[in-house]
C-alpha positions as CSV (number, residue, x, y, z in Angstrom):
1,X,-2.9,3.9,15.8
2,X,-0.3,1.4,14.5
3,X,1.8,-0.4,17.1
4,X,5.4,0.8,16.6
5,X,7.2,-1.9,18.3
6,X,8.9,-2.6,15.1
7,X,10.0,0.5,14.2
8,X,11.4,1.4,17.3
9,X,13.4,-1.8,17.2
10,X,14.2,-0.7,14.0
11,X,16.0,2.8,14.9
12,X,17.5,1.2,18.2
13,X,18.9,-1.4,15.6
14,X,20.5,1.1,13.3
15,X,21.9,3.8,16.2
16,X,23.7,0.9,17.4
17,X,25.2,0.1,14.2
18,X,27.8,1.8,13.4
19,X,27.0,4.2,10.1
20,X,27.2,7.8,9.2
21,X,24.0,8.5,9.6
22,X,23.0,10.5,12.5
23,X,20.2,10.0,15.2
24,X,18.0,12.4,13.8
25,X,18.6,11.1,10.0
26,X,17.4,7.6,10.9
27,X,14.3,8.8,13.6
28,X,13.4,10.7,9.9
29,X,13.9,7.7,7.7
30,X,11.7,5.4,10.3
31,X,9.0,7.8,10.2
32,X,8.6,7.6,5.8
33,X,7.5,3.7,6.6
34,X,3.9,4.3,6.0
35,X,2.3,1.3,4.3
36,X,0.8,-0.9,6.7
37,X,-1.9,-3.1,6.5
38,X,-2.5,-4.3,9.9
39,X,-1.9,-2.2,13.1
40,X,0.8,-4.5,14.7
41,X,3.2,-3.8,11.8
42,X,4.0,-7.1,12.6
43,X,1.5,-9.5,13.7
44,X,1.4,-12.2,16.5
45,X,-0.4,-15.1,15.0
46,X,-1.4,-18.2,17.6
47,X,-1.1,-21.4,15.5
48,X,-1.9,-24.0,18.1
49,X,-0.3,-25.0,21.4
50,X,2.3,-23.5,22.2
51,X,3.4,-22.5,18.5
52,X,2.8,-18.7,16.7
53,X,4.1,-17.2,14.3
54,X,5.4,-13.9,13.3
55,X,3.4,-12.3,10.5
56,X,5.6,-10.7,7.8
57,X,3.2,-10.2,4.6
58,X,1.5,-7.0,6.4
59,X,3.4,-4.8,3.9
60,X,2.6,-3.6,0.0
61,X,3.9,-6.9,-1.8
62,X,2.6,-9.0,0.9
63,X,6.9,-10.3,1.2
64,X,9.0,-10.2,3.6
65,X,11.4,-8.7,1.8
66,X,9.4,-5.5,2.3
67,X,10.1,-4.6,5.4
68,X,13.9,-4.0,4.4
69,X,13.9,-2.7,1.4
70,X,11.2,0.0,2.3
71,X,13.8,0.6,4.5
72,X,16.5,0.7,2.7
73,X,14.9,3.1,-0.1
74,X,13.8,5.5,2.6
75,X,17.6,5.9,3.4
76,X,18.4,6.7,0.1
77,X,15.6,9.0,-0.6
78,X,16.4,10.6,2.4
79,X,20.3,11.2,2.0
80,X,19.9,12.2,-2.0
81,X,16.9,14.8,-0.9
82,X,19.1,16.1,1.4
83,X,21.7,16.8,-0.9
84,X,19.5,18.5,-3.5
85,X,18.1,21.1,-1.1
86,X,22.0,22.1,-0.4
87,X,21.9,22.8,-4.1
88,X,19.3,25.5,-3.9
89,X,22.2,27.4,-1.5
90,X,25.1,26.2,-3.8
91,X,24.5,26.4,-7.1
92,X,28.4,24.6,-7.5
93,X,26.8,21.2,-6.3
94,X,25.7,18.7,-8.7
95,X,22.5,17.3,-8.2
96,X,22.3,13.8,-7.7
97,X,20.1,11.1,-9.1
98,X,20.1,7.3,-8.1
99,X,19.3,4.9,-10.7
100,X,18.8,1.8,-9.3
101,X,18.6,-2.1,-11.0
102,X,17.1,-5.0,-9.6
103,X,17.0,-8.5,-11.2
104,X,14.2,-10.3,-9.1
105,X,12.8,-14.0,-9.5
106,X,9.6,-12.2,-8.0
107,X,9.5,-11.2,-4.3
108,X,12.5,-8.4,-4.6
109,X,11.2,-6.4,-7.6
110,X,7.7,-5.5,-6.2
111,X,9.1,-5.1,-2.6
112,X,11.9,-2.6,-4.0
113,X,9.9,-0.9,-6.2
114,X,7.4,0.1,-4.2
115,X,9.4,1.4,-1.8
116,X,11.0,3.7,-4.6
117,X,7.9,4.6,-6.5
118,X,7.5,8.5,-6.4
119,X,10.3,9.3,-4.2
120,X,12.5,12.1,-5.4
121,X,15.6,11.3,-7.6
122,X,15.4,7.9,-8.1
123,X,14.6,5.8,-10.7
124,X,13.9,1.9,-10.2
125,X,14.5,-0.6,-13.7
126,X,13.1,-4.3,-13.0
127,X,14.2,-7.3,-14.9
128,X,12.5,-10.2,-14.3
129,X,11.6,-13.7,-16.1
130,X,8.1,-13.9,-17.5
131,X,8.2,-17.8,-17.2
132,X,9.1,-17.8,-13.6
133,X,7.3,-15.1,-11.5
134,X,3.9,-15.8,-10.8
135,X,0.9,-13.8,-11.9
136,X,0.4,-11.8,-9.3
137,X,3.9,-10.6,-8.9
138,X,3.9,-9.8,-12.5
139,X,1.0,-7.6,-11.7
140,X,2.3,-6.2,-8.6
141,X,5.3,-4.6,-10.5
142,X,3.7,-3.1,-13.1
143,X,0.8,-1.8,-11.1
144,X,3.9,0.3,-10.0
145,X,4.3,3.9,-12.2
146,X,6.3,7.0,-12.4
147,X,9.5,6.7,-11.5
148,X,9.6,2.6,-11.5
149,X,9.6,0.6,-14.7
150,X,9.6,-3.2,-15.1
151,X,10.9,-5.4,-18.0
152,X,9.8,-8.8,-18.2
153,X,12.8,-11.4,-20.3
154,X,12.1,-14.9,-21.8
155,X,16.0,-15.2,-20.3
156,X,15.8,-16.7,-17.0
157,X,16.8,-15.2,-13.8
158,X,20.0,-15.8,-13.5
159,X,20.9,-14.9,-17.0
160,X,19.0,-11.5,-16.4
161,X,21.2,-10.9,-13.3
162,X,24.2,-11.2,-15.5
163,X,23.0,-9.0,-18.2
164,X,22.3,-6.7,-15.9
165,X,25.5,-6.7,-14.0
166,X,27.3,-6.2,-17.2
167,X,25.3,-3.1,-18.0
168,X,26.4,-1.6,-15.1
169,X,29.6,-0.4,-16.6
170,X,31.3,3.7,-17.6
171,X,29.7,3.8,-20.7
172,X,26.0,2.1,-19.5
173,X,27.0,5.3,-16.2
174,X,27.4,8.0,-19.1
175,X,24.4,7.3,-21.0
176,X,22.0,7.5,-17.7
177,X,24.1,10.8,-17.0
178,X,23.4,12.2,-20.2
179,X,19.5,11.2,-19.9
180,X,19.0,12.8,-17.0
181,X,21.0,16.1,-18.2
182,X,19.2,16.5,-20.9
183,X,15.9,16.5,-18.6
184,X,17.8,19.2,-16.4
185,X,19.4,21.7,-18.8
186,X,21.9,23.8,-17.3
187,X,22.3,21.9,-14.1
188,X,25.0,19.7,-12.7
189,X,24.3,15.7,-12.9
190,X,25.8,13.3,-10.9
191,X,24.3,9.9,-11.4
192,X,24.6,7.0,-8.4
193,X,24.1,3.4,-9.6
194,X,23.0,0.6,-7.2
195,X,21.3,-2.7,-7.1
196,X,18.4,-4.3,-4.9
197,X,19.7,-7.6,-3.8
198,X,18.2,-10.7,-2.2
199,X,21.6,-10.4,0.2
200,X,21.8,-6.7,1.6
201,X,22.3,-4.8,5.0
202,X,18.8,-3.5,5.2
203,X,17.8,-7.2,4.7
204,X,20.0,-8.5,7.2
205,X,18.9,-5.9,9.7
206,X,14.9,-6.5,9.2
207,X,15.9,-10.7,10.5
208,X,17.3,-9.8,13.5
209,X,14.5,-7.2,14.0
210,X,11.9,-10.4,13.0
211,X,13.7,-12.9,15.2
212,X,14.1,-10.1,18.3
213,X,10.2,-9.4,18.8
214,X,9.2,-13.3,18.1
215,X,11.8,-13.8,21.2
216,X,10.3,-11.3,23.2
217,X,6.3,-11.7,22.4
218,X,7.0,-15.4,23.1
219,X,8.0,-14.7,26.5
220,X,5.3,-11.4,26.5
221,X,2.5,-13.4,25.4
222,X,3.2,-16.3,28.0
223,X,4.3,-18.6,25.0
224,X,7.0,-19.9,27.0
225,X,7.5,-19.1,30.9
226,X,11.4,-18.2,30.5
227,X,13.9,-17.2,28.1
228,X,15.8,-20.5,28.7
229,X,13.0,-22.6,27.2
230,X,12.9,-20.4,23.7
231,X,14.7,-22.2,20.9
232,X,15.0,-20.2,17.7
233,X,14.9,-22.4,14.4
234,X,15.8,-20.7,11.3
235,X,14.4,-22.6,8.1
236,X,17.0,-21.3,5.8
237,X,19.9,-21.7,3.8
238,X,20.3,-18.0,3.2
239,X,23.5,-16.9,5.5
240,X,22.0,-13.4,6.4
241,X,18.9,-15.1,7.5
242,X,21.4,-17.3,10.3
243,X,23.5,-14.0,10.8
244,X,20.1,-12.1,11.6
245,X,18.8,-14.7,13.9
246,X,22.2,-15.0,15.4
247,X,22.9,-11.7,16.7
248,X,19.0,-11.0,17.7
249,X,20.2,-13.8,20.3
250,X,23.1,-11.4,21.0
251,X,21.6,-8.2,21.3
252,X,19.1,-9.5,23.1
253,X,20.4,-12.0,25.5
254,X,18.4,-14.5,25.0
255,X,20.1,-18.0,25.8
256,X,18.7,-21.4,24.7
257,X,19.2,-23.2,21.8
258,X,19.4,-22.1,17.9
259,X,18.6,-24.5,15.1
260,X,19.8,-24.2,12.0
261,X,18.0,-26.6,9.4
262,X,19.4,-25.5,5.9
263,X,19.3,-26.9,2.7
């Protein structure tokens, strides 16, 4: 039985915030998260005296980026499956289908397509640069089949991002509309484009989960003997990294120190 600490943060997280989906809608989405390789979800690690550290490659891609963009994907899934059964009652509704881009350097790719492989109605297109993800992210994404398809570009990564931005206009919208009429003749289409980012809410959300159980095993685990010893230390330049770390503190109410070392 897999310790659901971390999911239960996880749906306490996102009832708080506030966003249309309901109570039931995200208890749902929590339960999709399946792919775990070690019971904890989250593991607990002792390093040496008085240090441990929080375990975050327990998912597919072995990334931490997994743990909010499986997330994030079950969301989606979710909403656009809801959708589609209302069609079944009204045949007026268009059905809806998400395409979804990512341009990855290597960690996002893999995390976000594996938490969109074989769910309904969405499709996942990877760009990435050959010369610059390693091996075994290469083979990570295209290990990954039916509804996810990866690309690999002698551009580099940031010219990939761009090229994809720029497909993301009306006409690139019409031409994935008309692909996926054609493979549903006679039904209504409606056609949702998106993007898997480095910087996004499900991201931001999996920090503060990541910092809010290392605060609280520390104490649990006899780490430290009070909250007002705990300092928090993010390594990062990344500003949702701070901002997740940050309000952790806040929900929490931890006090002590935060450090912020950042390139």
């Amino acid at each position: 039985m897999a310790n659901y600490e971390p999911l239960l943060a996880f749906e306490s997280l996102w009832n708080f915030l506030d966003t249309d989906f309901s109570g039931t809608q995200i208890s749902q989405a929590v339960k999709r998260l399946s792919k775990f390789r070690h019971q904890d979800i989250l593991p607990f690690r002792p390093y040496k005296e008085n240090t441990s550290f929080l375990d975050l490659t327990q998912w597919p891609t072995c990334a931490f980026k997994d743990f909010a963009l499986q997330m994030l994907t079950s969301f989606v899934a979710q909403d656009i499956e809801e959708h589609n059964q209302k069609v079944t009652k009204d045949s007026s509704l268009p059905k809806r289908y998400m395409i979804a881009q990512t341009s990855t350097s290597g960690d996002t790719g893999p995390a976000g397509g594996s938490g969109v492989q074989w769910q309904p109605a969405i499709c996942n297109i990877i760009g990435y640069p050959e010369h610059e993800a390693s091996y075994v992210q290469k083979q990570q994404m295209h290990e990954l089949r039916g509804n996810v398809f990866s690309l690999g570009f002698e551009e580099s990564f940031s010219s990939i991002q761009k090229s994809m931005l720029a497909q993301n206009t009306p006409d690139f919208q019409k031409q994935l509309h008309d692909i996926c009429a054609e493979a549903n003749p006679g039904k209504s289409v409606k056609i949702h484009a998106g993007s898997f980012n480095s910087i996004n809410p499900g991201r931001i959300d999996a920090q503060m989960i990541y910092h809010t159980i290392a605060q609280f095993r520390s104490v649990s685990h006899g780490l430290v003997a009070e909250w007002q010893k705990l300092a928090t230390v993010v390594p990062s330049g990344n500003g949702g990294h701070v901002f997740g770390a940050l309000t952790a503190r806040f929900l929490s109410g931890v006090p002590g120190p935060t450090i912020i070392s950042c390139n």
